[in-house]
VEXLOVO-681613 format. One record per residue (C-alpha): residue number from 1; x, y, z. Coordinates in nm, 4 decimals. Each point is the difference from the previous one (the first is absolute). Last residue first. Example, Ala and Ser with C-alpha at 12.3 -4.5 7.8 and 13.67 -1.06 7.14 Angstrom:
REM VEXLOVO-681613
ATOM k east north up
ATOM 2 1.3670 -0.1060 0.7140
ATOM 1 -0.1370 -0.3440 0.0660
***
This chain:
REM VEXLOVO-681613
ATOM k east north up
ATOM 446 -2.5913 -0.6736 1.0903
ATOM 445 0.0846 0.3093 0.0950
ATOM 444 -0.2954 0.2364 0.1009
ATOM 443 -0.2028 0.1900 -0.2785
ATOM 442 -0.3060 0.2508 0.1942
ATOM 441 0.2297 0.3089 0.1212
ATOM 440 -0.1907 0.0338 0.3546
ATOM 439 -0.3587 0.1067 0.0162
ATOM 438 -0.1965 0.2552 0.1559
ATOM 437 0.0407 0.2834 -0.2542
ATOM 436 0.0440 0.2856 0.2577
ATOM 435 0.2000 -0.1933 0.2452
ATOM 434 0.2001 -0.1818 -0.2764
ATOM 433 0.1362 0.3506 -0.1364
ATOM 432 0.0776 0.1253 0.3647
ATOM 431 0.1577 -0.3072 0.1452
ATOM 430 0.2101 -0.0097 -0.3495
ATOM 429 -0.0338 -0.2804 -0.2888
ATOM 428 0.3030 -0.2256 0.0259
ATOM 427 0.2228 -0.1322 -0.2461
ATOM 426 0.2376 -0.2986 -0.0071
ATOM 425 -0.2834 -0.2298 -0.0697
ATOM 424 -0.0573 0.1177 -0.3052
ATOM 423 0.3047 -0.0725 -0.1056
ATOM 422 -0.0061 -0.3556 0.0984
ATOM 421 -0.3480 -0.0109 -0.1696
ATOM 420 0.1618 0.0392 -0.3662
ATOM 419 0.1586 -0.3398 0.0542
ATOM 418 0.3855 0.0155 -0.0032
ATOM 417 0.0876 -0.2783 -0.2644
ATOM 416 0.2323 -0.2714 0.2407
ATOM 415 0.3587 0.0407 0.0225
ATOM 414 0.2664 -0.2797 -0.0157
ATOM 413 -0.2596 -0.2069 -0.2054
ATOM 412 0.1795 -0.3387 -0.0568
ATOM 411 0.1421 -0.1317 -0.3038
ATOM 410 0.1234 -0.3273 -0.0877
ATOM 409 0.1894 -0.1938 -0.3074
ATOM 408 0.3956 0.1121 0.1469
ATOM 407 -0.0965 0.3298 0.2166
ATOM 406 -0.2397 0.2537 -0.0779
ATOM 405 -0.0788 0.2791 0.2122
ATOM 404 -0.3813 0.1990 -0.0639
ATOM 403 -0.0718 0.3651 0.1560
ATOM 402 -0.3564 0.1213 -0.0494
ATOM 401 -0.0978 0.3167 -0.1122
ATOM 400 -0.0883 0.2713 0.2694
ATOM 399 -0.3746 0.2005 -0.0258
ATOM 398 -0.0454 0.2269 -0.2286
ATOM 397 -0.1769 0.2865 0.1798
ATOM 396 0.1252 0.2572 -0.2751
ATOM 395 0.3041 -0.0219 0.1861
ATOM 394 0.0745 -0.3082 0.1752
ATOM 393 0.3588 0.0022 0.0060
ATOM 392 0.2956 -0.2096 -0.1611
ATOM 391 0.3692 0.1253 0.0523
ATOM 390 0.1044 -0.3491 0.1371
ATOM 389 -0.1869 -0.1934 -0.2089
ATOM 388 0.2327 0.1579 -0.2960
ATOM 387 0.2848 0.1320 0.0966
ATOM 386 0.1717 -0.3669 -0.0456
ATOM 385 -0.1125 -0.2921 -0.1702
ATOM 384 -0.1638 0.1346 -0.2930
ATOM 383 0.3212 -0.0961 -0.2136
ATOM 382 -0.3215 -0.0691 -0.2748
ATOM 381 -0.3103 0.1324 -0.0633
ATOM 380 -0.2301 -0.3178 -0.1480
ATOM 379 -0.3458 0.0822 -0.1622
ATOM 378 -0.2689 -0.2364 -0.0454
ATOM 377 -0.2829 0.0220 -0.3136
ATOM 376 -0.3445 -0.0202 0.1657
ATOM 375 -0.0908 0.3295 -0.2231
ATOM 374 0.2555 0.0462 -0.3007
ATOM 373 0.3055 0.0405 -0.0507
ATOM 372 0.1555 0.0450 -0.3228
ATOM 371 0.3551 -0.1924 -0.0249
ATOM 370 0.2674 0.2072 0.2012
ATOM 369 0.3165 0.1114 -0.1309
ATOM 368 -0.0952 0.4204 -0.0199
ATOM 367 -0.0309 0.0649 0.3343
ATOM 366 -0.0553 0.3197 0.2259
ATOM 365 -0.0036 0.0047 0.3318
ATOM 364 -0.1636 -0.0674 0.3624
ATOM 363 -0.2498 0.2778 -0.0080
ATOM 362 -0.1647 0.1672 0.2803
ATOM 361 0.1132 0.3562 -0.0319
ATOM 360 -0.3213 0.0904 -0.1981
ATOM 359 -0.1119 -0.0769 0.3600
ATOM 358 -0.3572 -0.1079 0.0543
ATOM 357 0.1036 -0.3676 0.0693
ATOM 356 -0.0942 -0.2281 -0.2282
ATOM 355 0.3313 -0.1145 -0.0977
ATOM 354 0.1930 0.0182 -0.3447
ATOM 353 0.2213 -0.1397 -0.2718
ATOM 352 0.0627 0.1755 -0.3445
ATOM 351 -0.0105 -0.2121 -0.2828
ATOM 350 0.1796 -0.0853 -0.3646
ATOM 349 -0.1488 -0.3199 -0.1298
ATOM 348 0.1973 -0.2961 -0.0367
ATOM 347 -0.1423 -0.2161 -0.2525
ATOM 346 -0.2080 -0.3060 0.1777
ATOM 345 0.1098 -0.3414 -0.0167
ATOM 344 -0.0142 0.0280 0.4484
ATOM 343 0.1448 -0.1861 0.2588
ATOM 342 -0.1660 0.0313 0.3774
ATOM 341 0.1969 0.2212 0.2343
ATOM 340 0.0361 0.2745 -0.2128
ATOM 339 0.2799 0.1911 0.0587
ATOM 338 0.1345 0.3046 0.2171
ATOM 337 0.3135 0.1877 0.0062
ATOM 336 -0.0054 0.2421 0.3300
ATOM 335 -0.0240 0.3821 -0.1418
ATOM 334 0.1191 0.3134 0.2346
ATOM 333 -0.0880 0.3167 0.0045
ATOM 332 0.1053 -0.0065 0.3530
ATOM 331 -0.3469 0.0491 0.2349
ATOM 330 -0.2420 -0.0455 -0.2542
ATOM 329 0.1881 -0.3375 -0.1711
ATOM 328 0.1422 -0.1211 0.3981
ATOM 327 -0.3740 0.0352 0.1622
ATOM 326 -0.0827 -0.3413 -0.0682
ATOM 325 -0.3386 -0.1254 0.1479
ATOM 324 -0.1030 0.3639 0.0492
ATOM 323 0.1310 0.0845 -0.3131
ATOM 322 -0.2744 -0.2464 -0.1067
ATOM 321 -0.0754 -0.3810 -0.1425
ATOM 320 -0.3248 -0.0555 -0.1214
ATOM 319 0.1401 0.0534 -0.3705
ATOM 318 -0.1072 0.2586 -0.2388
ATOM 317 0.1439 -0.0514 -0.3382
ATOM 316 0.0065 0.3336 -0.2331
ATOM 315 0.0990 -0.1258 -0.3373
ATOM 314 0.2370 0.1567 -0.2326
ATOM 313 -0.0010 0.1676 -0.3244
ATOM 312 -0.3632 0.0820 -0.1226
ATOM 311 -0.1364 -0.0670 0.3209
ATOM 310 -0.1637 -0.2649 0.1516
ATOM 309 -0.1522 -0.0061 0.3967
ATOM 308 0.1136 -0.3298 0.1486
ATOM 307 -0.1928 -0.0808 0.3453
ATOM 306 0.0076 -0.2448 0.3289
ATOM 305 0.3503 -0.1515 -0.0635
ATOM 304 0.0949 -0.2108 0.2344
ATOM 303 0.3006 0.0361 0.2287
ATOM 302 0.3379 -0.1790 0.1408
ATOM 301 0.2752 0.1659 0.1618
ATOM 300 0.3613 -0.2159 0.0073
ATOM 299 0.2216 -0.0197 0.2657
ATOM 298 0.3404 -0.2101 0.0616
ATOM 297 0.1877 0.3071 -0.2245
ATOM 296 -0.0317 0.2396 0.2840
ATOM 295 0.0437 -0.2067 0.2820
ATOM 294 0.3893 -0.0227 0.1227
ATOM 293 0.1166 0.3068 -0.2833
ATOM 292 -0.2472 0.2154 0.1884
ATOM 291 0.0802 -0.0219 0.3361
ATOM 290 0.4115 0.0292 0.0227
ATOM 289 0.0992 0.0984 0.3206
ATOM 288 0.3918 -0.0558 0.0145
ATOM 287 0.2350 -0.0736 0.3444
ATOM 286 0.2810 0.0274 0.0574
ATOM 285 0.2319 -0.0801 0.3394
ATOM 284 0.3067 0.2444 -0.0245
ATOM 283 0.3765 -0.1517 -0.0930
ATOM 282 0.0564 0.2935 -0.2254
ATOM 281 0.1435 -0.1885 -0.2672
ATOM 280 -0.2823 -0.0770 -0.2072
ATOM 279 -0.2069 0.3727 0.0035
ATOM 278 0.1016 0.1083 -0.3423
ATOM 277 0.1533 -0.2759 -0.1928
ATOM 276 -0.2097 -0.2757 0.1727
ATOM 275 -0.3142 0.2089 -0.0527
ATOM 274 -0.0083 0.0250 -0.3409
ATOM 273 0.1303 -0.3785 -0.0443
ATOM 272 -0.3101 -0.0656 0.1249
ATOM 271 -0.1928 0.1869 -0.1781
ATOM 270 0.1938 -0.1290 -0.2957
ATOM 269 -0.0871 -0.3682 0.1291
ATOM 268 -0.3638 0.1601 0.0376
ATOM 267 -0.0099 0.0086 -0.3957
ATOM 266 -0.2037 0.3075 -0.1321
ATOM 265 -0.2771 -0.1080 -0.2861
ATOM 264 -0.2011 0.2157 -0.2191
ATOM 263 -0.2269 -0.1873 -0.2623
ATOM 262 -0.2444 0.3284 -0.0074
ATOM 261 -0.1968 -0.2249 0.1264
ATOM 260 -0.0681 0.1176 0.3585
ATOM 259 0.3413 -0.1421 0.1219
ATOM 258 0.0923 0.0680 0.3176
ATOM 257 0.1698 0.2181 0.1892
ATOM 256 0.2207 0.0098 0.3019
ATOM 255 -0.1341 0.2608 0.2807
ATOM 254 0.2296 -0.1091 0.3104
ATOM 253 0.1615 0.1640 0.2674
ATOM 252 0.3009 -0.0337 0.0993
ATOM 251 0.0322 -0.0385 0.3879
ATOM 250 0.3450 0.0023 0.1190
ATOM 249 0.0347 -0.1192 0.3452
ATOM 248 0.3405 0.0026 0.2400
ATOM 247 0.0891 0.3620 -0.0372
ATOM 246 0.2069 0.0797 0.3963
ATOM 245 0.1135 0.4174 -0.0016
ATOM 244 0.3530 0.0948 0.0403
ATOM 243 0.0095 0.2764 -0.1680
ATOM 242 0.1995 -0.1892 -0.3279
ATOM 241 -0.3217 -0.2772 0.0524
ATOM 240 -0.2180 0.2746 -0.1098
ATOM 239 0.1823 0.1177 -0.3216
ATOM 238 0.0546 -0.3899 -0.1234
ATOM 237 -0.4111 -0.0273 0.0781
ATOM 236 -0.0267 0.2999 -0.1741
ATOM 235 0.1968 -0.0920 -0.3604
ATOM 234 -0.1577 -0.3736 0.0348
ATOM 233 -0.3351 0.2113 -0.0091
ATOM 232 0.1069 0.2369 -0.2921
ATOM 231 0.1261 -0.3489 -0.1741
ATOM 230 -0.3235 -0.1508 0.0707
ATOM 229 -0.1844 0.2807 -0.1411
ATOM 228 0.2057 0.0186 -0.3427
ATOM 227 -0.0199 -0.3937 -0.0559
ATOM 226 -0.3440 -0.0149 0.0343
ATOM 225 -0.0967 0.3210 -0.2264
ATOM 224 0.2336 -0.1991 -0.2565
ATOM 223 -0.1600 -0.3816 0.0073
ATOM 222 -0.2749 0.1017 -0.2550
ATOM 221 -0.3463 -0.0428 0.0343
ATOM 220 -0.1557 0.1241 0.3483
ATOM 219 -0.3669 -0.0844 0.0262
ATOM 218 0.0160 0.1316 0.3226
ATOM 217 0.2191 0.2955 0.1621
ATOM 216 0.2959 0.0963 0.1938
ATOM 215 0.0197 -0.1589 0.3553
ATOM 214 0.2594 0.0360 0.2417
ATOM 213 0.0722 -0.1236 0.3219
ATOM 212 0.2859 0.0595 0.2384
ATOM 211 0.1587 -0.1238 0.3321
ATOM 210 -0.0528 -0.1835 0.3660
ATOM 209 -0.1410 0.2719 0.2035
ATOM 208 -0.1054 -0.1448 0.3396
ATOM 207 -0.2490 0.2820 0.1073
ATOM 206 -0.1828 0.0280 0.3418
ATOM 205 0.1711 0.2696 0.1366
ATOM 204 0.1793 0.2109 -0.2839
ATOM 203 0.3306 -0.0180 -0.0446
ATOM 202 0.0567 -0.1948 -0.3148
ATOM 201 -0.2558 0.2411 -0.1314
ATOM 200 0.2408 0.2840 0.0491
ATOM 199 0.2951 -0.1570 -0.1312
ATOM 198 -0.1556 -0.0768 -0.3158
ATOM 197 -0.1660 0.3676 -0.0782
ATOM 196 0.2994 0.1862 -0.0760
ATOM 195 0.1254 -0.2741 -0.2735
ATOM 194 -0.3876 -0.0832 -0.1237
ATOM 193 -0.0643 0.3912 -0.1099
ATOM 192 0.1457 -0.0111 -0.3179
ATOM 191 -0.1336 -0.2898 -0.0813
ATOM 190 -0.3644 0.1280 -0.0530
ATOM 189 -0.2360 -0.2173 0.3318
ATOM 188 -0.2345 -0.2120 -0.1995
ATOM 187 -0.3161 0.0047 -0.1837
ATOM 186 -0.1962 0.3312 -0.0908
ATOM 185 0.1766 0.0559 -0.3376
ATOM 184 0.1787 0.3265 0.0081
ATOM 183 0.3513 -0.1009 -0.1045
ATOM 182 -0.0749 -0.3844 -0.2077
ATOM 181 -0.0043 -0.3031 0.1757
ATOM 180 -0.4036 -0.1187 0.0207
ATOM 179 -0.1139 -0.0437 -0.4315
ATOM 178 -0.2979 -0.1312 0.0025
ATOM 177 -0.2255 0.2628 -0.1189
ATOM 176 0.2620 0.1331 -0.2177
ATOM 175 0.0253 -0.3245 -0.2310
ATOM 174 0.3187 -0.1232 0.0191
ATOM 173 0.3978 0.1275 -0.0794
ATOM 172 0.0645 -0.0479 0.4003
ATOM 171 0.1028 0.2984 0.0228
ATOM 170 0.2863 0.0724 0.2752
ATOM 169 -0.0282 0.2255 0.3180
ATOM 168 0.1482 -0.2433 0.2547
ATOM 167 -0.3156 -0.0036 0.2348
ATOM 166 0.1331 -0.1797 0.2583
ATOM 165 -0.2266 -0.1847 0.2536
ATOM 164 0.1689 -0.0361 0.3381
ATOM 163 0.0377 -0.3360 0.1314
ATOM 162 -0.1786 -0.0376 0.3448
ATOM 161 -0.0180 -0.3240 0.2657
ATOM 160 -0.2549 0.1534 0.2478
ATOM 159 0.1531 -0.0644 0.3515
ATOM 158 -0.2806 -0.0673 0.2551
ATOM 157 -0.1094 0.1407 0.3797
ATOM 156 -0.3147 0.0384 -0.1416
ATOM 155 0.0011 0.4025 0.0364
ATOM 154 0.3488 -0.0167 -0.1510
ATOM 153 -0.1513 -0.1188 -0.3204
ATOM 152 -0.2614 0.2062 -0.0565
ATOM 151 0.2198 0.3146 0.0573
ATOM 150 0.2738 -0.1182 -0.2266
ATOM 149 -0.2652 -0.1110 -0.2721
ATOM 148 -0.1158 0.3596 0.0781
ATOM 147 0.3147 0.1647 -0.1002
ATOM 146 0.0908 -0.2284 -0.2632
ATOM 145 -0.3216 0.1004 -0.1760
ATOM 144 0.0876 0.3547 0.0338
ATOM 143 0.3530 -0.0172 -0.0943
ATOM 142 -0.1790 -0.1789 -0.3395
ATOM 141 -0.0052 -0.3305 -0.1794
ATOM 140 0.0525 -0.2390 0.2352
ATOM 139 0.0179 -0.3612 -0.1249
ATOM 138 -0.1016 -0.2252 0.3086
ATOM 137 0.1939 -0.3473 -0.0163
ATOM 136 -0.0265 -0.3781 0.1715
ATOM 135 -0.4014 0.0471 0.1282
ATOM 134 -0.0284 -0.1136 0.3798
ATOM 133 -0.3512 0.0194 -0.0463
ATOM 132 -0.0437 0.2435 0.2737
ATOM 131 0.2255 0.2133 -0.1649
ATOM 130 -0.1952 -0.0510 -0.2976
ATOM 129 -0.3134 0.1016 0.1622
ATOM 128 0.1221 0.3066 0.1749
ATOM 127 0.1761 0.1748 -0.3106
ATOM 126 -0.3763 -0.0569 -0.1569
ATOM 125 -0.1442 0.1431 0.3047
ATOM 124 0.1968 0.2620 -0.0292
ATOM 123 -0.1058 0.0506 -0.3785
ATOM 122 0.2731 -0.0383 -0.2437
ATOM 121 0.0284 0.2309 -0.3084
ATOM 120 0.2875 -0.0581 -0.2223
ATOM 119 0.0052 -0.3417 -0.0825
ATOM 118 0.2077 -0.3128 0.0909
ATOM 117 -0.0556 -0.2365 0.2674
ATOM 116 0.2183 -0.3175 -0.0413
ATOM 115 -0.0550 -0.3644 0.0741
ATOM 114 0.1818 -0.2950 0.0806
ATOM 113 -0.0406 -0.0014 0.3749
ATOM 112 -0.4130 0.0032 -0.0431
ATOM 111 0.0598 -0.3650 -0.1575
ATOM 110 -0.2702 -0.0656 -0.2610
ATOM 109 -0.3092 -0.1631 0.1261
ATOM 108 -0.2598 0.1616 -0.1885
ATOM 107 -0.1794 0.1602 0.2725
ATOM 106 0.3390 0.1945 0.0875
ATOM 105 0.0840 0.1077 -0.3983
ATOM 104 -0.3845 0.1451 -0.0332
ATOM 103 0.0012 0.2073 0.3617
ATOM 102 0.3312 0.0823 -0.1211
ATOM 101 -0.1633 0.1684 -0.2888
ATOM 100 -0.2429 0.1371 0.1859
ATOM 99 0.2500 0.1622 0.2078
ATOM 98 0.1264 0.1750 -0.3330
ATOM 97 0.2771 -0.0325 -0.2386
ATOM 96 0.1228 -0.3230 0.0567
ATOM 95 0.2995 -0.1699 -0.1918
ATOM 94 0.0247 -0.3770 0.0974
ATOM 93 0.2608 -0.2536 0.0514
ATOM 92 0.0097 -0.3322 -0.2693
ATOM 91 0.0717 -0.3429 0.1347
ATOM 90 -0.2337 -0.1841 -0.2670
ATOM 89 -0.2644 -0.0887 0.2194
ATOM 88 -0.0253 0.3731 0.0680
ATOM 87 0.0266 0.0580 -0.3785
ATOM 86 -0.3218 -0.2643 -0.0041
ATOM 85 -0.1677 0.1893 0.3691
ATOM 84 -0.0050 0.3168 -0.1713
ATOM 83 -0.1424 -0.0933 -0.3345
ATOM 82 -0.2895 -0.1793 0.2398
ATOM 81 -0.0533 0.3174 0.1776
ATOM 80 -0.0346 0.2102 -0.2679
ATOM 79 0.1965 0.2901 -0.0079
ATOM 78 0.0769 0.0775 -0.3727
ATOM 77 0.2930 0.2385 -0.0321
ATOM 76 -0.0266 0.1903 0.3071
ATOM 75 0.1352 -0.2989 0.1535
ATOM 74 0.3601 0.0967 -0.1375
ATOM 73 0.1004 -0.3337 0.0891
ATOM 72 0.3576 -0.0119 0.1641
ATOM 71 0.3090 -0.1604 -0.1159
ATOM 70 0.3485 -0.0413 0.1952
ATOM 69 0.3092 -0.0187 -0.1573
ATOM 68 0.2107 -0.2464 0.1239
ATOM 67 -0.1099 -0.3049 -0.1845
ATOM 66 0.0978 0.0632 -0.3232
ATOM 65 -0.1924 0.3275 -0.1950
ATOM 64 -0.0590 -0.1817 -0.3576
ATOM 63 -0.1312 -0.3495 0.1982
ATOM 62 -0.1570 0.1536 0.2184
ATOM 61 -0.1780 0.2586 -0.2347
ATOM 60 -0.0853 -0.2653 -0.2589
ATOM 59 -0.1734 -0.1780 0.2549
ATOM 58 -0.2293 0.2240 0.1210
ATOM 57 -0.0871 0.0520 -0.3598
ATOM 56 -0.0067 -0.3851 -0.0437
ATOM 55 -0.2475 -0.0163 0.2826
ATOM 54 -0.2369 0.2818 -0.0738
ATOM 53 -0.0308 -0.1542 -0.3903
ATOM 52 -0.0512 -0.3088 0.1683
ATOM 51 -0.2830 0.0997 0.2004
ATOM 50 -0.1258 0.1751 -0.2862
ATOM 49 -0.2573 0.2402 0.0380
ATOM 48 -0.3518 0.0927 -0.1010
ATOM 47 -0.2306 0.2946 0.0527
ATOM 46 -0.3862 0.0291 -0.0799
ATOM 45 -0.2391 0.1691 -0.2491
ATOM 44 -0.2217 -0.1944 -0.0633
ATOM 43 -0.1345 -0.3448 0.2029
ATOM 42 0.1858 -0.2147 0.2664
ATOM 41 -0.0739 -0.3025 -0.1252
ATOM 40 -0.1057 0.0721 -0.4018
ATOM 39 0.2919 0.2310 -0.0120
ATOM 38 0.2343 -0.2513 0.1528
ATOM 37 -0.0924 -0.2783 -0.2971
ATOM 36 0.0717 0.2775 -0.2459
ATOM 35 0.3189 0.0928 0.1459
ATOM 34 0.0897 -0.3668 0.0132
ATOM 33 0.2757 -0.1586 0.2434
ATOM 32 0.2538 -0.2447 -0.0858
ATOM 31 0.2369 0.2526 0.1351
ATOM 30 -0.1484 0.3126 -0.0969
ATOM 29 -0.2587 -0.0100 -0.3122
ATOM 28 -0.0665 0.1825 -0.3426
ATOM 27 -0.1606 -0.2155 -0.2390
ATOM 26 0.1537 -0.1132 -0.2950
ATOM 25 -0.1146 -0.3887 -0.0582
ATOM 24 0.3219 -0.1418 0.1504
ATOM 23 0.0269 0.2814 0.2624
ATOM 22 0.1050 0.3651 -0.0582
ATOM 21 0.1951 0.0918 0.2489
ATOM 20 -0.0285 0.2401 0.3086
ATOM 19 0.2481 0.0943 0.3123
ATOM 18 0.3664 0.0919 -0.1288
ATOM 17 -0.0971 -0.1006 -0.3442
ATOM 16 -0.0853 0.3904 -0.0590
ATOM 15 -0.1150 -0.0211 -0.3686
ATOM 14 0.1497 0.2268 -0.2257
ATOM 13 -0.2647 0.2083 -0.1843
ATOM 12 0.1984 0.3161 0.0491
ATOM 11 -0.0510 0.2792 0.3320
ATOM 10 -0.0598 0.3759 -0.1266
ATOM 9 0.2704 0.1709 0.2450
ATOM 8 -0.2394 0.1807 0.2292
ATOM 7 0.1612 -0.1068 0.3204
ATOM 6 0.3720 0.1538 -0.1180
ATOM 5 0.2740 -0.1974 -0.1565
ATOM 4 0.3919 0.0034 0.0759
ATOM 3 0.2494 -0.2547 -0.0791
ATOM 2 0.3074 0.2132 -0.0629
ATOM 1 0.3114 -0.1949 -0.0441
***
């Protein structure tokens, strides 16, 4: 059965009950929590999650995958610290992509033996961190990063445990922009070059190869791309092991969607049942990196309005929130369902949603279900939760919104509202410019 949908399917009215209800008196809120009461805390336009949301997601995966399949955090999803250290808490592994990253997995307290370094463009001092960390997996994506993990390595008198990154050239039927296993994409090794490749990184000084990964996409919606990849993988490890070669770790990937309101809705049992079919009977440690489907649907965005600008068929609503807040509608096309927080007896009143940012690109969808907002009226995005704080920036010298996690009747600020004065204070006038002016950049941090 195909299940497929694309980031600019138009999302329904559905509510996503994964993070926010409507309370007795129909106000949007997370666990016990108010979005209007955060809004006059924290101020407009923040982010929101769901500790439980996190935890049941976490959980959903365990209890779909058994206990033998490992899970790591795609930390690229949303890496704050504190949605680190819960899935930590939790017994999850992590996904890095970056030394920062591990920088971000290490300060929160996860284990540094349960995580893996993907990504196709490690830094040697990036390879020399996480060996230092003692880190359980690197992901090589290249002869030429294997080379100079090799050379790192042996310099330190280590073994760098290595599982070579296949690219098994199938389409992950998602948007193109995150789509990582198809011929020609820039991750991975292509499969028809793992077989002669193998036995020559099993040699190499300061390698331990211990198997494959592979990696096909986000936002994936239908089980079929999965099962195709994993049986090209089972396929090479089988082919490997016939030349004598040892495959003890199969790294799968992850990219499992979630619903945006189109009402879409992939069981992990069939994921599961996916990867018992495929991969089950290989007797190889696995492992899966889902990032997304852990935090996506815990989050919610939450604006004001600042302007509505009438015309004869729909309303133009500009919002304080920007692309720069949530890149995923400029970058992808695509469209997050929002809702009021407050309740409203208005008509719905067709609108088009936008930011202040001087991009025509900065728009965060169309909508034709909303009442008619006005100024002061608050805005919900929901499944915010991953891709969303992650991807923020300060362009247009907006300065970072905060990060809020909610847990059973309680919130707590997880990241504070960057003041504009911490970006000033990253920026220094030159000797030769302050010599002739006699001052210094005037605005320190405060």
């Amino acid at each position: 059965m195909n299940m497929t949908t694309t980031e600019e399917d138009k999302p329904s009215q559905k509510l996503d009950r994964k993070s926010v209800h409507r309370d007795s008196v129909g106000i949007l809120s997370i666990e016990g929590v108010r979005l209007d009461h955060l809004a006059d805390a924290v101020g407009t336009p923040f982010y929101a999650y769901s500790s439980r949301a996190i935890t049941n997601a976490y959980q959903d995966f365990r209890s779909a995958l058994g206990p033998d399949i490992g899970i790591c955090y795609a930390v690229k999803a949303n890496g704050n610290l504190s949605i680190i250290a819960l899935l930590a808490e939790l017994g999850c592994g992590m996904d890095i992509v970056s030394e920062g990253e591990l920088q971000r997995v290490v300060a929160a307290g996860a284990r540094r033996d349960g995580v893996v370094f993907s990504g196709v463009g490690k830094a040697r001092a990036e390879i020399e961190a996480a060996l230092a960390a003692g880190i359980h997996q690197f992901n090589v994506e290249s002869v030429a990063e294997l080379e100079l993990i090799s050379a790192v390595a042996a310099s330190h008198g280590v073994e760098a445990p290595v599982a070579l990154r296949v690219n098994p050239d199938i389409d992950a039927l998602s948007h193109d922009k995150i789509s990582t296993g198809r011929k020609g994409d820039k991750f991975g090794i292509s499969i028809d070059e793992i077989a002669s490749l193998y036995p020559r990184a099993s040699a190499m000084h300061g390698i331990r190869l211990v198997g494959l990964a592979t990696h096909i996409g986000s936002q994936i919606t239908d089980l079929e791309p999965y099962r195709k990849a994993y049986k090209r993988i089972a396929g090479l490890t089988r082919h490997l092991r016939d030349l004598g070669q040892s495959v003890t770790r199969l790294d799968l990937g992850g990219g499992i969607g979630i619903d945006y309101g189109s009402g879409f809705k992939l069981d992990l049992r069939d994921f599961a049942s996916v990867i018992r079919e495929t991969v089950g009977d290989l007797n190889a440690e696995l492992t899966v990196e889902p990032g997304r489907r852990l935090v996506g649907e815990a989050g919610v965005l939450v604006a004001e309005v600042l302007y509505s600008k009438p015309h004869a068929d729909f309303d133009i609503v500009i919002i304080d929130a920007a692309m720069n807040d949530l890149l995923r509608p400029a970058m992808y096309n695509a469209v997050h369902p929002a809702e009021t927080v407050s309740p409203t007896a208005c008509r719905p009143r067709k609108c088009r949603i936008v930011g202040p940012v001087c991009e025509s690109s900065d728009a965060f969808g169309s909508f034709d279900h909303l009442p008619e907002l006005s100024s002061g009226d608050l805005v919900a995005f929901l499944a915010a939760g991953a891709y969303g704080a992650s991807m923020s920036s300060t362009y247009n010298a907006r300065p970072l919104i905060p990060e809020v996690l909610v847990s059973d009747g309680q919130f707590a600020v997880i990241r504070r509202r960057q003041p504009v004065e911490d970006l000033l204070a990253l920026e220094r006038n030159p000797e030769w410019h302050s010599a002739s002016s006699g001052s210094e950049f005037g605005v320190k941090a405060g």
